[in-house]
ROSE-320891 format. One record per residue (C-alpha): x, y, z. Coordinates in steps of 0.001 Angstrom, whole numbers, plus 500000, padded with zeros to 6 digits. Example, Ala and Ser with C-alpha at 12.3 -4.5 7.8 and 13.67 -1.06 7.14 Angstrom:
BEGIN
512300495500507800/513670498940507140/
//
This chain:
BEGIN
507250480316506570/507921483693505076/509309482636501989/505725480790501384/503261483427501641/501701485869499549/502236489210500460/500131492329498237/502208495628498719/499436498259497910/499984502357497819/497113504574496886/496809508348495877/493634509834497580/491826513259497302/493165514121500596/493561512628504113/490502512001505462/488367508359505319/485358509233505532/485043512108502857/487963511511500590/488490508854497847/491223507244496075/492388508008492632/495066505362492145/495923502295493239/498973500061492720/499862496726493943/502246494177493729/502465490226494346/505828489099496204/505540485873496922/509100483299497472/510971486889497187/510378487327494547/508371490102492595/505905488115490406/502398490134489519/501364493966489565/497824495592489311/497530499223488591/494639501545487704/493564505022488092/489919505395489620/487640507943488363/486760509925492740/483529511409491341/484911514791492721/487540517293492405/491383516867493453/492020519585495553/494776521514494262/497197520706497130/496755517297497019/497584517320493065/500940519017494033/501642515741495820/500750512757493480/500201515125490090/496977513256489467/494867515719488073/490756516132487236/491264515754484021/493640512759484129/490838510688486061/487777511720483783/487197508782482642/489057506066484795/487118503442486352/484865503867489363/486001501181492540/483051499739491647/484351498896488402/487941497267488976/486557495519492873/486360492125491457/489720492407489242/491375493911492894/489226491371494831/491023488682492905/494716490056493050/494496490465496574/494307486939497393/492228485025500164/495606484195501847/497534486605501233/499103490011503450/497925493343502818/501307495311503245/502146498666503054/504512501945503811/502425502938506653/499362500524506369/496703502096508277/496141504916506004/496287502588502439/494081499885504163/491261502425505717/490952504168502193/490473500584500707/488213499480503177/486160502415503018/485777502090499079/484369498307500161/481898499512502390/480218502318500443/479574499909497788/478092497640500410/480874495364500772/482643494194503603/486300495216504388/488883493519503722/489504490059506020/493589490045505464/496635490461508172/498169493035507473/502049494578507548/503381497905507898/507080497986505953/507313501718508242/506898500360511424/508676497163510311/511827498970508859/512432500775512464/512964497801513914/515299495870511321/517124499256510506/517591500976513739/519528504046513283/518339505462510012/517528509140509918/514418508765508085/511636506185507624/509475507854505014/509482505998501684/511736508421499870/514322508095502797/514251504351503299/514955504069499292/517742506512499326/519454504239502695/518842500603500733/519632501928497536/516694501648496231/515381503666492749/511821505840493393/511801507341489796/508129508639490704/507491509481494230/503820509654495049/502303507567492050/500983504397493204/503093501644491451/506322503092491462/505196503711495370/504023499804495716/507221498411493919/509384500514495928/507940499423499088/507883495542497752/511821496090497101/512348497413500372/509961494348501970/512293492160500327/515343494010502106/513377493532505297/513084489875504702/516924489419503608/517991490973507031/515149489183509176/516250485749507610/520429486510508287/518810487304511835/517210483481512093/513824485153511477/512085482774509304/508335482481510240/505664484427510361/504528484357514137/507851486545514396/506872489423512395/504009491674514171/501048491019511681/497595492081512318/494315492582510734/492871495984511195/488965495354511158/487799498990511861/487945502143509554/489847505157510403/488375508347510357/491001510434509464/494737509639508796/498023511568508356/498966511308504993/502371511265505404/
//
């Protein structure tokens, strides 16, 4: 049942779009579990190189704000542990969030990430048809839903957990009440390179 699993909404800020040569620089994440909102995690991480200057336009994480935040390596077991052995990795547009997290795993020698995993984007076009916009800032502004920070991790993650919880409302007035119904899947690879937006 949907009501009884875990689900982790994760966003991240990155140094730019790309897997395989950028990092992340924040992370935020938050437990929904019975629909409700119960747990966050949040931390800055410390990318061992500069934000380009474009990118910082975006989240306003800057070199000097990062200094001396944790490496991945640092906060892996306190993220390990939030995650959840059961539960969903969920996000506004998964692929990117997952690959960047995944790719932090393996160049510490870790394995990716085993958990299914849900896209609220690809989810929200089909239990919304007819909105304009899908992006996070759009779906917010059509649910009524405050974004007081675009592009910083938490506010990111608790905005997409508030519109997961939307989803969920609508799926359940539909008689959707199980899992098997919603398209979850695990993504085992890395991307390469992603779209950012």
């Amino acid at each position: 049942m949907i009501k009884d699993t875990t689900f982790i909404v994760v966003d991240t800020e990155t140094t730019g779009a790309t897997g395989a040569h950028d990092k992340i620089v924040e992370i935020g994440a938050v437990k929904v579990r019975n629909g409700e909102i119960i747990d966050t995690f949040h931390t800055l991480l410390n990318p061992e190189r500069f934000i380009p200057h474009n990118v910082i336009q975006i989240h306003h994480i800057t070199d000097s704000m990062v200094a001396d935040a944790p490496l991945f390596s640092d906060i892996i077991d306190k993220f390990a542990e939030f995650m959840d052995e059961d539960a969903i990795f969920t996000a506004h547009n998964v692929e990117f969030d997952k690959a960047f997290i995944n790719q932090e795993f393996i160049r510490i020698d870790c394995s990716p990430m085993p958990h299914q995993s849900l896209c609220t984007l690809k989810l929200a076009r089909k239990v919304f048809p007819g909105f304009r916009r899908y992006n996070l800032g759009s779906l917010c502004d059509s649910l009524g839903i405050e974004l007081p920070n675009a592009h910083r991790a938490l506010d990111d993650s608790m905005a997409t957990a508030k519109i997961l919880l939307k989803i969920f409302e609508k799926l359940e007035k539909d008689g959707v009440t199980t899992l098997k119904d919603i398209n979850l899947k695990s993504i085992p690879k890395v991307t390469q390179t992603l779209s950012m937006f």
